[in-house]
C-alpha positions in Angstrom: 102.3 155.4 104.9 106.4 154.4 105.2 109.2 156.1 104.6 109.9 154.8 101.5 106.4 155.0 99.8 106.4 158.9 101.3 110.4 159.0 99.7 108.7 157.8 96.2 105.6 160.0 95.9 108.2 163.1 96.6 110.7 161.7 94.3 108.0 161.2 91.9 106.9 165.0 92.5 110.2 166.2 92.0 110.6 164.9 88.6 107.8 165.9 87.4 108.5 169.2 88.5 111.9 169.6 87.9 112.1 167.7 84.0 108.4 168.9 83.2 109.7 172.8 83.3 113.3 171.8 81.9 111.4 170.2 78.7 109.2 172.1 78.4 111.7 175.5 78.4 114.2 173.1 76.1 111.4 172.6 73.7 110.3 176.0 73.4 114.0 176.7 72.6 114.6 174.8 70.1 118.3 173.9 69.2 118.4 171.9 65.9 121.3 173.7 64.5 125.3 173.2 65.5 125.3 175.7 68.0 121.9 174.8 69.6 123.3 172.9 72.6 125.2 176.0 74.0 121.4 177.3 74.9 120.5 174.1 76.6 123.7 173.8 79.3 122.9 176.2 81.8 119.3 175.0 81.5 120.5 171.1 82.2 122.6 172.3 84.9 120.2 174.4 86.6 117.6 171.4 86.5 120.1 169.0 88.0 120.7 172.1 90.7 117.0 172.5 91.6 116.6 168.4 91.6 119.5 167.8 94.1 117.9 171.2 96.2 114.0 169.8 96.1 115.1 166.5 96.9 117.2 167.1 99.4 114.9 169.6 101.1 111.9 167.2 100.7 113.9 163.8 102.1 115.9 165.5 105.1 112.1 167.0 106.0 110.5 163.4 105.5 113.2 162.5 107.6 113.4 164.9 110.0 109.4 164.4 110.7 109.7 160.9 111.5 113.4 159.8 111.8 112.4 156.0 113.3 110.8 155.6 109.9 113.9 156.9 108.2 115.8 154.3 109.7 113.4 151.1 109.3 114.6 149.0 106.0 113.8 145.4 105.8 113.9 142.8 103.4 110.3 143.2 101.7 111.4 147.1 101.7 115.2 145.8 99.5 112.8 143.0 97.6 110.4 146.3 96.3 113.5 148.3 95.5 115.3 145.7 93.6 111.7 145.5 91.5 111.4 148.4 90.9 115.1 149.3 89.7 114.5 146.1 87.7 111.5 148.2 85.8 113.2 151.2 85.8 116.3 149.7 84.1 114.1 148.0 81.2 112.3 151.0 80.6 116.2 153.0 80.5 117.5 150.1 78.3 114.5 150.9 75.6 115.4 154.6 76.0 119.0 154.1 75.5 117.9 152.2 71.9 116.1 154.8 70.8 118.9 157.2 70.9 120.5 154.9 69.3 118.2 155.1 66.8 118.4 158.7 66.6 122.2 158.7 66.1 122.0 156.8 63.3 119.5 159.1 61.8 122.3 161.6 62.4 119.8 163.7 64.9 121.2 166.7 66.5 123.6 165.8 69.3 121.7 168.2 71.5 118.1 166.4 70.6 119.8 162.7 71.6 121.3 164.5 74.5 118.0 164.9 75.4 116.2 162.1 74.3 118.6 159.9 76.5 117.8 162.9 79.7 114.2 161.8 79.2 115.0 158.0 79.2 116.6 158.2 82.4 113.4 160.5 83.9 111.0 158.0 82.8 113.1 155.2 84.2 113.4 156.9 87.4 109.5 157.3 86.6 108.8 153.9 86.2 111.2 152.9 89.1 109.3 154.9 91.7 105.4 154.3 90.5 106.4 150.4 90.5 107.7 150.8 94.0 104.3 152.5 95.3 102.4 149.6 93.3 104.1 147.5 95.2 103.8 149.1 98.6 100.1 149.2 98.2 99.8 145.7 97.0 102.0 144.4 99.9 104.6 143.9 98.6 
């Protein structure tokens, strides 16, 4: 397996892991009313913490166990990228509308806030899954 398709499957993991708990804690919170989004801050910020922690720790070990792979990036490896942040970006772009859609159903701010959080997830989702499709297709 490369560096890259190892780099997915971890990034993968650690969105899963990371969001999954924030969502499910900011669910079980609640926060319709004006004040609700004052619960949800330190929440977002210590998700964005334990993401940059668990994917830093998992890349600079990927990296660290075989630093010739970490290296190695070649055309087919920018062609898959550029794919899959074309997938990613179409599944953000139909995120970004629905929030849209909230807003003008006058949503709580902190329930668009978080509606646009879990666009951008799935699009880093979708981003990563199409790159491993793509790695085990050949490319």
């Amino acid at each position: 397996m490369t560096f890259p398709e190892k780099s997915s499957i971890a990034t993968i993991v650690a969105l899963v892991a990371v969001f999954g708990a924030y969502f499910a804690l900011a669910l079980s919170l609640g926060g319709g009313g004006s004040g609700g989004g004052i619960v949800h801050k330190p929440l977002l910020v210590g998700a964005v913490i334990a993401l940059a922690v668990v994917m830093a720790g998992s890349h600079g070990l990927l990296a660290a166990l075989a630093p010739a792979d970490a290296d190695a990036f070649d055309e087919r490896d920018r062609r898959i990228a550029w794919r899959g942040g074309h997938v990613g970006g179409l599944v953000l772009a139909v995120g970004v509308c629905a929030a849209l859609v909230l807003t003008l159903l006058e949503v709580p701010y902190v329930h668009i806030a978080n509606a646009l959080l879990l666009a951008w997830v799935l699009a880093e989702l979708a981003d990563q899954a199409t790159r491993l499709v793509l790695y085990r297709r050949g490319g």
